[in-house]
Every structure is written in structure tokens, then in C-alpha cells.
C-alpha positions as MATLAB code, in Angstrom:
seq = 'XXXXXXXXXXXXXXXXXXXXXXXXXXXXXXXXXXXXXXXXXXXXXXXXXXXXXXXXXXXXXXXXXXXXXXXXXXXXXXXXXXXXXXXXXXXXXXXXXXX';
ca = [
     -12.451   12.977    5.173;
     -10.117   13.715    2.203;
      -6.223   12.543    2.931;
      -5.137   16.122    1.573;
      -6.093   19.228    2.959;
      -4.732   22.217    1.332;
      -5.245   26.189    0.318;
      -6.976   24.533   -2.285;
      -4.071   24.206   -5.106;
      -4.509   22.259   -8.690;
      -1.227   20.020   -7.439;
      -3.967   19.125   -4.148;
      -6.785   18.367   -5.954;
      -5.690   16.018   -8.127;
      -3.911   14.450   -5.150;
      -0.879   14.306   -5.471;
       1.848   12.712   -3.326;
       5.291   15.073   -1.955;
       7.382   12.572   -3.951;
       5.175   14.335   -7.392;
       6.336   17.607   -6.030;
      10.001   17.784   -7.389;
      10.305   21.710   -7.338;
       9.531   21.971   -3.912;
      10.959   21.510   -0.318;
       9.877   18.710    1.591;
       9.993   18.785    5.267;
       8.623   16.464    6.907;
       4.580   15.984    6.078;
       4.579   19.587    4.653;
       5.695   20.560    1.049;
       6.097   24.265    0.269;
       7.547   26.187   -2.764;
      11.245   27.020   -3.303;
      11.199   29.101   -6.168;
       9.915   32.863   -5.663;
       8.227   33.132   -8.434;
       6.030   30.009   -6.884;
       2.633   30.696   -5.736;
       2.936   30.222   -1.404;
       1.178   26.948   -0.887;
       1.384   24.743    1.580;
       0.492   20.569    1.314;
      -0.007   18.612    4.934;
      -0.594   15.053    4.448;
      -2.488   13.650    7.131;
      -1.821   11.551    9.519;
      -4.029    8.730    7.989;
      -2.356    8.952    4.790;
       1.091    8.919    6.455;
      -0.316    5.531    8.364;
      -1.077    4.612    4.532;
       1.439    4.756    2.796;
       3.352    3.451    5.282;
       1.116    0.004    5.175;
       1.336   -0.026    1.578;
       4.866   -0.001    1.555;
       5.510   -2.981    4.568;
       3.134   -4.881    2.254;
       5.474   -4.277   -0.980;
       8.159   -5.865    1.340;
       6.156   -8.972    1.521;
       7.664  -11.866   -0.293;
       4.582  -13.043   -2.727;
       5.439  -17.044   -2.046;
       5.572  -18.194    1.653;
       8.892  -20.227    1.191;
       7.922  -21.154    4.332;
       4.716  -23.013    3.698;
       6.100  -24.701    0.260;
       8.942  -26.179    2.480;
       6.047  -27.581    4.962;
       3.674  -28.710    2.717;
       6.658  -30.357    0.774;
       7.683  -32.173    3.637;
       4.877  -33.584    4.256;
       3.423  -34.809    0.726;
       6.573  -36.823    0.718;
       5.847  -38.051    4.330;
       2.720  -39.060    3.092;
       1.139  -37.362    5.568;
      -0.651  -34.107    3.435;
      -4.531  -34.816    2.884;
      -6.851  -32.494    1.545;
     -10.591  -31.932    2.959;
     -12.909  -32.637    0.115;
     -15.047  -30.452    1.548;
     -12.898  -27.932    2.116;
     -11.145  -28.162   -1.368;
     -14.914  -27.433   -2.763;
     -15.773  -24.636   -0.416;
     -12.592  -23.140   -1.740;
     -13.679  -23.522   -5.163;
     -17.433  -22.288   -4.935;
     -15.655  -19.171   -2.846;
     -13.546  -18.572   -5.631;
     -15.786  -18.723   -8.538;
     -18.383  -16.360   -7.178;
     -16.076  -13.902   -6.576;
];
């Protein structure tokens, strides 16, 4: 099901988002003209792509290091107590190179 459903405008097609759209009103999920001389078109975003772009922005938020993990894993090389599963250190690897 395509994100975009429209009156079938050139701005729709090519998909793009309200924030694109700088000569017209946003309200809400709908984006319609505000100059007259403006063909009467109306974008509605649906809900999915709402859900969307609302994901992709929570993940942008997302530190990319996991302080919190470094600080752990710190700890505990210098405890001595941090060991690594040979195994598990080589499934990593053979996961990583055939991808």
C-alpha cells in the first residue's frame, strides 16, 4: 500500500514529505495550497507513515555508543573477570563476513 495517497499530484508521486512542501499550509497530516493561483490539492500521509517517521526519528535520538556497556565491560576487564567465548567470538566473525 503506498504511504501517500493523493489526487494524484507530481509533488505525490515523487513522494514527498510536508516538510518539502514550503508554499503550503500544513495542518496536521494534510498539506493544502495557500496561494490562489495553486492548483487545489490535497496530501494525507498515512497513518503508517506517521508511525514511520516517528520511529525513524526516536532512533536518531539514540546515542550510537552504549556508555553504558563500555563502563561495564571496563569494569570488569580490570576486575579480571571479562572472558570471551571462543566460540562465540568465531560465530561472530563467520556471521559477519557472510554478510
Amino acid at each position: 500500500m503506498d504511504p501517500l495517497s493523493s489526487t494524484q499530484s507530481p509533488s505525490a508521486k515523487s513522494g514527498l514529505s510536508q516538510a518539502a512542501l514550503p508554499a503550503s499550509k500544513q495542518d496536521g497530516n494534510k498539506v493544502t495550497p495557500t496561494s490562489p493561483s495553486e492548483k487545489s490539492e490535497t496530501i494525507t500521509i498515512s497513518l503508517s507513515s506517521q508511525e514511520i517517521n516517528q520511529y525513524t526519528d526516536a532512533m536518531a535520538e539514540l546515542p550510537d555508543v552504549r556508555e553504558d556497556r563500555i563502563v561495564q565491560i571496563q569494569a570488569a576487564i580490570e576486575s579480571g573477570t571479562y572472558s570471551v567465548s571462543s566460540q562465540n567470538l568465531a560465530d561472530k566473525l563467520i556471521q559477519d563476513l557472510s554478510t
